[in-house]
C-alpha positions as CSV (number, residue, x, y, z in Angstrom):
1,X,-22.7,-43.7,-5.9
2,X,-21.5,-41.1,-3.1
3,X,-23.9,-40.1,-0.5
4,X,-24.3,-36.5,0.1
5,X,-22.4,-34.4,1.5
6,X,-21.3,-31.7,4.8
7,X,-24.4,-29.9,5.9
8,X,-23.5,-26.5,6.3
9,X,-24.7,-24.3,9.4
10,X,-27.2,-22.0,8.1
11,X,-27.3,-18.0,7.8
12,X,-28.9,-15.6,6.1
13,X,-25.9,-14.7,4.1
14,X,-24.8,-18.5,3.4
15,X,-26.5,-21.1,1.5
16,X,-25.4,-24.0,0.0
17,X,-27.1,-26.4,-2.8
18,X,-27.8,-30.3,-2.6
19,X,-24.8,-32.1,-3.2
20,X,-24.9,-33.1,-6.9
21,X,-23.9,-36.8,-7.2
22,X,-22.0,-38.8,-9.2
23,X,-20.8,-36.6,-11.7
24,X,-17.6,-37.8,-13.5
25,X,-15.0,-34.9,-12.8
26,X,-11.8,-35.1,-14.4
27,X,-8.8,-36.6,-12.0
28,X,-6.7,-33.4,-9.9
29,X,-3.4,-34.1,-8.0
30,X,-3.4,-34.5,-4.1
31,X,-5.4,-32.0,-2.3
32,X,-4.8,-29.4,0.9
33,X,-4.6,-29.4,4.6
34,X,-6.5,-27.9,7.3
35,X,-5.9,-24.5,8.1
36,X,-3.9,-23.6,11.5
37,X,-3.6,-19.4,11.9
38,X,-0.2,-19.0,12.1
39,X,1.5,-16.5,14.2
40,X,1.8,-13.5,11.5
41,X,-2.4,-13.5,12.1
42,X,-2.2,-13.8,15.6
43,X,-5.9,-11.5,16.8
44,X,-4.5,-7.8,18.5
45,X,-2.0,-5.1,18.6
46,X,1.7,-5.2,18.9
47,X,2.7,-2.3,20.8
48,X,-0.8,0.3,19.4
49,X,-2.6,1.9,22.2
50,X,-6.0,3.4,21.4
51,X,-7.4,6.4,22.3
52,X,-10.9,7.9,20.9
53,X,-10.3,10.9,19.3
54,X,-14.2,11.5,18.7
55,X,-17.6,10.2,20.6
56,X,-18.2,6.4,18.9
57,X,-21.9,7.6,18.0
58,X,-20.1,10.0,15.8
59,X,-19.4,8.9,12.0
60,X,-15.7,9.7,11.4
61,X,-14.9,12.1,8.8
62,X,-12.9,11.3,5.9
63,X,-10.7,12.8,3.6
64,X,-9.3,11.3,0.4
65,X,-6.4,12.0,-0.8
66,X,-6.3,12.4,-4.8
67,X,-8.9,11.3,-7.0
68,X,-8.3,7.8,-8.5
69,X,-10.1,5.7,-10.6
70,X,-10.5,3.1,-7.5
71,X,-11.7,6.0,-5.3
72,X,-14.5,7.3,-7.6
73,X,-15.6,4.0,-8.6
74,X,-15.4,1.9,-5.3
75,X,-14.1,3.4,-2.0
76,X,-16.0,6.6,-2.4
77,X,-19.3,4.7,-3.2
78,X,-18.4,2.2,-0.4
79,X,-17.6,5.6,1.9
80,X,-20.9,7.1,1.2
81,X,-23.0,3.8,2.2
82,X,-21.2,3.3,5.2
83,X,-23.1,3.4,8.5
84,X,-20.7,5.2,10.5
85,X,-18.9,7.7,8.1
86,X,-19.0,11.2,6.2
87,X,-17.6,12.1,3.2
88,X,-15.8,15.8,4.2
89,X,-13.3,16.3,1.8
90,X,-11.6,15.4,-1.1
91,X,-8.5,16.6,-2.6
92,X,-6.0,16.4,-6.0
93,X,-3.2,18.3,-7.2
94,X,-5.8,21.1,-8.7
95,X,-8.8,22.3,-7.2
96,X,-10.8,21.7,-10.7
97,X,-10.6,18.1,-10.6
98,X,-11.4,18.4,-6.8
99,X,-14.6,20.8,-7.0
100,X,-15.7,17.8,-9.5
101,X,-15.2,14.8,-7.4
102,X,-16.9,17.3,-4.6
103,X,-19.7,18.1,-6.9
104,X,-20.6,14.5,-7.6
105,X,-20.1,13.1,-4.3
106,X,-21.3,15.5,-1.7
107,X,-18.2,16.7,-0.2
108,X,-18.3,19.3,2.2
109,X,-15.0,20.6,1.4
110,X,-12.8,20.4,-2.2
111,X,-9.0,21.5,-2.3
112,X,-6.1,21.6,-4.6
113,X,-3.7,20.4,-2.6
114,X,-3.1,17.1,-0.5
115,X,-1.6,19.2,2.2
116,X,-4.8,21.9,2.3
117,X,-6.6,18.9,3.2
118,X,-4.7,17.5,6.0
119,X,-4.3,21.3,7.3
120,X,-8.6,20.7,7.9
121,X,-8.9,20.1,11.2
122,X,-12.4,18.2,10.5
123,X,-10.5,15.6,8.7
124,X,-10.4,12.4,11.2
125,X,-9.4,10.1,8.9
126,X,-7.7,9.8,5.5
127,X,-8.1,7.6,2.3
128,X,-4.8,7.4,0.5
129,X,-5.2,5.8,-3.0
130,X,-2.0,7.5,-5.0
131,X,0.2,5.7,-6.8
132,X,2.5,2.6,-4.8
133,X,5.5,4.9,-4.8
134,X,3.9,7.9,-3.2
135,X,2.3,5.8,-0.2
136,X,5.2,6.3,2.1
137,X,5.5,9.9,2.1
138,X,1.7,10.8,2.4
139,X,1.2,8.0,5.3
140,X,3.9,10.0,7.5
141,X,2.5,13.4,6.3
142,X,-1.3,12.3,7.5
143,X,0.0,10.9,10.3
144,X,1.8,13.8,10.9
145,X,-1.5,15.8,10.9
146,X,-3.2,13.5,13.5
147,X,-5.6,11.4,10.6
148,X,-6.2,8.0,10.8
149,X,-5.4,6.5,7.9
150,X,-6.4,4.0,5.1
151,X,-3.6,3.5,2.6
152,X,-4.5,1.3,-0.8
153,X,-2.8,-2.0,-1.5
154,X,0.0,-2.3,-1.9
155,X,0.8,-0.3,1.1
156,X,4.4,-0.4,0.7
157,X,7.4,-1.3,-1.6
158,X,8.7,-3.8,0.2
159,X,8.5,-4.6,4.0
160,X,11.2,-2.5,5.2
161,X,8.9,0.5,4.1
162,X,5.6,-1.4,5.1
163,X,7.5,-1.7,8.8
164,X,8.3,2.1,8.7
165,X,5.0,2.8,7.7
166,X,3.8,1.4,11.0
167,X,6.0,2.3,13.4
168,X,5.3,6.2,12.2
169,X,1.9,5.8,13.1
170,X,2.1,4.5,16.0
171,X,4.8,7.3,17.6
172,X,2.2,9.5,16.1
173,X,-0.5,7.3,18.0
174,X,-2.9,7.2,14.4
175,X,-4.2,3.7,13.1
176,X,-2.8,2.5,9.6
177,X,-4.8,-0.3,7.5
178,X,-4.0,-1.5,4.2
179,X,-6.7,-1.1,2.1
180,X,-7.5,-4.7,1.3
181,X,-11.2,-4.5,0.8
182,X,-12.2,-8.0,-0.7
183,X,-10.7,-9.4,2.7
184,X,-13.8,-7.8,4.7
185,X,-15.7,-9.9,2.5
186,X,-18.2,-13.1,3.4
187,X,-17.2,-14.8,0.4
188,X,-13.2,-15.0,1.5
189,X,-14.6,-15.8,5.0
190,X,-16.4,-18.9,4.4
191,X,-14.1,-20.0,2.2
192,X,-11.6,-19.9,5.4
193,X,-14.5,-21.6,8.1
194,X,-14.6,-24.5,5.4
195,X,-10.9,-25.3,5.2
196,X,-10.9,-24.5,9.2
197,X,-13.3,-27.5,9.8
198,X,-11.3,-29.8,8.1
199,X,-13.6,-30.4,5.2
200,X,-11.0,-31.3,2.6
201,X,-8.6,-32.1,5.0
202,X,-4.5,-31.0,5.2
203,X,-4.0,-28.3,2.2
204,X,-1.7,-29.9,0.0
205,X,-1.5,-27.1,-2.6
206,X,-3.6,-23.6,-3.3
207,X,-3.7,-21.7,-6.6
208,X,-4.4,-18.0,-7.4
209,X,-5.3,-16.0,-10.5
210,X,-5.7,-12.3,-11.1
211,X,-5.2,-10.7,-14.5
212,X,-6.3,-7.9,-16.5
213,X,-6.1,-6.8,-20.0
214,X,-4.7,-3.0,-19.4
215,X,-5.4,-1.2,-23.2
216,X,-4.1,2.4,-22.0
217,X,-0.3,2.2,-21.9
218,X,-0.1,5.9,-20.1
219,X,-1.7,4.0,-16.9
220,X,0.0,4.6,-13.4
221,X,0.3,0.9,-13.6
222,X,2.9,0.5,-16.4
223,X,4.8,3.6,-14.9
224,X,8.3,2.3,-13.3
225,X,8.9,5.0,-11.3
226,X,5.5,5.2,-9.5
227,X,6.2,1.3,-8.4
228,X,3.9,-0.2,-11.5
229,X,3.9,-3.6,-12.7
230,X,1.4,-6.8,-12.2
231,X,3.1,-7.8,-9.3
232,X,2.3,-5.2,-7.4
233,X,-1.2,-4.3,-9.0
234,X,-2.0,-7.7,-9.5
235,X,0.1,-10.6,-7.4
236,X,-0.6,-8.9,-4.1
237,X,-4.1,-10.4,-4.5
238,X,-2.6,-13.8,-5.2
239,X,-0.3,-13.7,-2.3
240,X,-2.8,-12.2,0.0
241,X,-5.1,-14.9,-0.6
242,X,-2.7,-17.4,-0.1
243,X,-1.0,-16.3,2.9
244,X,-4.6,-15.7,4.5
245,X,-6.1,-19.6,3.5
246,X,-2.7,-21.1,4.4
247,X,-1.7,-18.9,7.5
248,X,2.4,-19.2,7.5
249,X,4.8,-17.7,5.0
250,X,6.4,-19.5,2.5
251,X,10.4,-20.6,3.3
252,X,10.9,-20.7,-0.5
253,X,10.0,-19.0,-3.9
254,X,10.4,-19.2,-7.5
255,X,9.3,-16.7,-10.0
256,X,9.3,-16.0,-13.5
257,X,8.4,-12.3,-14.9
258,X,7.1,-11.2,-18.7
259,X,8.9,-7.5,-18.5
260,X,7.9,-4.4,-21.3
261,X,11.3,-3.7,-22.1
262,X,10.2,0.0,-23.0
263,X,8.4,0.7,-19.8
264,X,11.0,-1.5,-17.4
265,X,7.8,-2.6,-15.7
266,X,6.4,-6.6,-15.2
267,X,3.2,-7.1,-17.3
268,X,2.7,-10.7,-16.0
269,X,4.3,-13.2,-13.7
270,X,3.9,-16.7,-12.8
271,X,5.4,-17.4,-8.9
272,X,5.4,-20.2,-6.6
273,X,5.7,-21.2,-3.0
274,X,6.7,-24.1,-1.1
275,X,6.1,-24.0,2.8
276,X,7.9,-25.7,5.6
277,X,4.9,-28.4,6.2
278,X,5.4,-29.3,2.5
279,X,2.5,-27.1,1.5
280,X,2.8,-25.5,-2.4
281,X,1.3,-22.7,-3.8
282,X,1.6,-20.8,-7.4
283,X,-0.4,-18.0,-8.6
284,X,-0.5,-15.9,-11.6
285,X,-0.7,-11.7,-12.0
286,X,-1.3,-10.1,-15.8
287,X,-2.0,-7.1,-17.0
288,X,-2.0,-8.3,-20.6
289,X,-4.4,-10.9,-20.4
290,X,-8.2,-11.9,-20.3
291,X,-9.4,-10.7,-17.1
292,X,-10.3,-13.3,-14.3
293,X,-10.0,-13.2,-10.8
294,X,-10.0,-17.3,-9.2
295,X,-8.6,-19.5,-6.4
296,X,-8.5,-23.0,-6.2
297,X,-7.9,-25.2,-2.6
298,X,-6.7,-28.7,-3.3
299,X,-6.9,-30.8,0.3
300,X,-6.3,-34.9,1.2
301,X,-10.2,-35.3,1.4
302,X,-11.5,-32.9,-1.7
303,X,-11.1,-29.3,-3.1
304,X,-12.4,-25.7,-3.1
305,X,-12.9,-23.8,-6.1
306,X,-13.7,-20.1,-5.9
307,X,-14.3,-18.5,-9.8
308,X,-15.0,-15.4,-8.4
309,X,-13.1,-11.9,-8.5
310,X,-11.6,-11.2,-5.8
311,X,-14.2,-8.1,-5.1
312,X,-17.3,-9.5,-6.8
313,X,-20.4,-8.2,-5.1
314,X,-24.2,-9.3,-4.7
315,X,-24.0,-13.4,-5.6
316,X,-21.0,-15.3,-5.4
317,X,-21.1,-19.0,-5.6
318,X,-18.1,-21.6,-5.2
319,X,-18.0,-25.3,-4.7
320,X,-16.2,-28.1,-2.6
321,X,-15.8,-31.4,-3.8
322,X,-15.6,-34.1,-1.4
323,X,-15.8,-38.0,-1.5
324,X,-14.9,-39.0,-4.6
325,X,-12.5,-42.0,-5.7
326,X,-9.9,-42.4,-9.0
327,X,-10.9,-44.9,-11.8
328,X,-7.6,-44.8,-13.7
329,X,-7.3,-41.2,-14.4
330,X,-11.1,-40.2,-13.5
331,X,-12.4,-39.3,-10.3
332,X,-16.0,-40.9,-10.1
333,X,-18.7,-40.6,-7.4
334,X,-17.5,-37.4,-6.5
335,X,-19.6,-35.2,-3.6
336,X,-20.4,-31.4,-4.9
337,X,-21.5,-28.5,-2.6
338,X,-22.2,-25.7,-4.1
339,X,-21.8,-22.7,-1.6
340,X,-23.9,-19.4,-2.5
341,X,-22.6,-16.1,-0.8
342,X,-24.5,-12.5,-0.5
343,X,-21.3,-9.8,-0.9
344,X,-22.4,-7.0,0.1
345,X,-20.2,-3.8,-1.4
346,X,-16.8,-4.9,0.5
347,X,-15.6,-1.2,0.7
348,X,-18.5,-0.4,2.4
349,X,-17.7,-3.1,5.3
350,X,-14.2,-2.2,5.0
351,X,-14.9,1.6,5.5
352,X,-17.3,0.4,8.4
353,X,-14.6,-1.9,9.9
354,X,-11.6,0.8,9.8
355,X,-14.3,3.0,12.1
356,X,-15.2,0.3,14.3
357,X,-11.3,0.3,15.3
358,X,-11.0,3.2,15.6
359,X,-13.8,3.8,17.9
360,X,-12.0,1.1,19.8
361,X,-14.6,-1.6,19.3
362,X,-13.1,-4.4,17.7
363,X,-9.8,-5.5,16.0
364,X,-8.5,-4.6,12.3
365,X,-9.1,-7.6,10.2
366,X,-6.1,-6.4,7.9
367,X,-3.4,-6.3,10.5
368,X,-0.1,-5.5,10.6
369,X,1.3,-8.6,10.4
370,X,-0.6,-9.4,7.6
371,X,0.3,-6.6,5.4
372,X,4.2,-7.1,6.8
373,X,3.9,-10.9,5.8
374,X,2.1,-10.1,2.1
375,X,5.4,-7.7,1.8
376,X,7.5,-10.3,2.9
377,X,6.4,-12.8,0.4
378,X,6.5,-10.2,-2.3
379,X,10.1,-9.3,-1.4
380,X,11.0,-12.8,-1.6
381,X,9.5,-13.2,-5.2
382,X,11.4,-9.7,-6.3
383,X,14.8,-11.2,-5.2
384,X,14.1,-14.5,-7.2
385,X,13.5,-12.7,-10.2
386,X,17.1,-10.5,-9.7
């Protein structure tokens, strides 16, 4: 039988279970490769030049712009547990709808207009969770009111936009992060320090789900003109989590797309990638299926698997299976670690970690060259599909 397996470095946030041995798992194909950061995640600034636009014992002041499903039901929450913010004001195209989200969140300040609120000069910093096609324009018009902004996935249309996005800012000398909250997380981070050490060896191939069953056809999301569609809801997930464990973009991409030919929007899409090492990835984005959020590492030496939405909170658990060896088409012997993860509320650490750079104290762990990469990638699946 297989003896046990890695011993894993222990924290208080990471545990991981006595290897279970010699279960009979059924045979997978050739597994992954060790991680190497490539240069689109290289740590630091290109060209942004900080300046502290408050005292760093201050908590920054936010602002959201319109009041989305995601806002009330994660970032606000996440806001209002943050160590180092305060929810000031909140804003929507009428002041009713405002005054409520004011009421039930402790607002200072409610308006009816995304402009009043950028007119505040309180406002530090602005939360922008509108609709995909409506990032752009409210991105230059904060940063044209001197707020530090956090704009929701996906930040842009494509990267041409993502790229103006950024340059904007940075003439107007504000910080922009895409809102990527489940990338602040410990879960996604260990997953990373695992494939980092080598523990299944070279990455051979990586596999990503997300998909939702969307019931209410009037949804922003199945709206064309207000960029809807799984693969930007959904597949930015897929291909964030991809590009992140892998750490290069792809040099080639295939897709296929399940289109509502009433709505001119993609309901579900299957994509994949091959990289220059050899390296292939697929993933699959739905909005008209079971919901399920899962990623899969297959290495030389063993495999991750991660059945765990991508912004799962309290207990996450995943497993890596190591040392085994094919009988015919079974793999026998096989090493299983079982990895369990405390997630705290990841739009709480992501709030937490936009204010931190801000006040100049550490790095954004969403960089730009990540979100121009993710845009990249998405481009390149769009123009397969043409």
């Amino acid at each position: 039988m297989g003896e046990a397996g890695r011993s894993v470095v222990a924290s208080p946030q990471f545990k991981a279970s006595q290897p279970q041995k010699g279960r009979r798992q059924p045979a997978m194909g050739e597994a992954g490769r060790s991680m190497v950061t490539g240069p689109q995640f290289r740590a630091g600034f290109t060209g942004f030049k900080f300046y502290r636009s408050f005292i760093m014992s201050e908590k920054i002041r936010w602002g959201v712009l319109g009041c989305a499903a995601i806002a009330k039901v994660r970032t606000i929450p996440g806001l209002l547990a943050a160590s180092n913010a305060q929810l000031w004001a909140v804003a929507s195209r009428g002041l009713e709808k405002a005054q409520a989200f004011k009421e039930e969140f402790g607002a200072e300040k409610a308006y009816g207009s995304y402009d009043e609120l950028l007119a505040d000069p309180m406002v530090q910093a602005v939360y922008i969770p509108l609709p995909n096609s409506m990032h752009c324009e409210w991105v230059k018009k904060a940063a044209d009111a001197g707020k530090h902004i956090l704009c929701e996935k996906p930040m842009a249309l494509n990267v041409k936009e993502a790229e103006e996005m950024f340059d904007y800012c940075e003439e107007k000398g504000v910080f922009l992060m895409e809102a990527f909250a489940y990338r602040q997380a410990p879960l996604v981070k260990k997953v990373k320090e695992i494939l980092d050490a080598g523990t299944i060896g070279k990455i051979k191939y990586l596999e990503a789900h997300l998909t939702d069953l969307l019931e209410d056809m009037g949804n922003i999301r199945m709206q064309q003109n207000l960029g809807g569609g799984a693969l930007y809801d959904m597949a930015c997930y897929d291909i964030s989590v991809i590009s992140y464990l892998i750490g290069a973009k792809p040099v080639k991409a295939k897709a296929l797309a399940k289109m509502d030919p009433e709505r001119g929007v993609d309901t579900a899409a299957v994509f994949c990638f091959e990289y220059a090492d050899g390296t292939l990835a697929t993933a699959y984005a739905s909005l008209d299926s079971y919901a399920r959020g899962w990623y899969c590492v297959v290495g030389e030496k063993g495999r991750i698997e991660v059945p765990c939405n991508f912004n799962c909170r309290n207990e996450a658990r995943f497993s890596v299976k190591t040392g085994g060896h094919t009988d015919n088409v079974e793999v026998l012997d096989e090493v299983v670690t079982t990895y369990s993860v405390m997630c705290p509320q990841n739009y709480m650490l992501e709030i937490e970690q936009f204010g931190r750079v801000v006040a100049g104290e550490e790095e954004p762990l969403v960089s730009r060259e990540e979100t121009l990469c993710n845009a990249a990638v998405l481009d390149m699946v769009f123009a397969d599909l043409q």
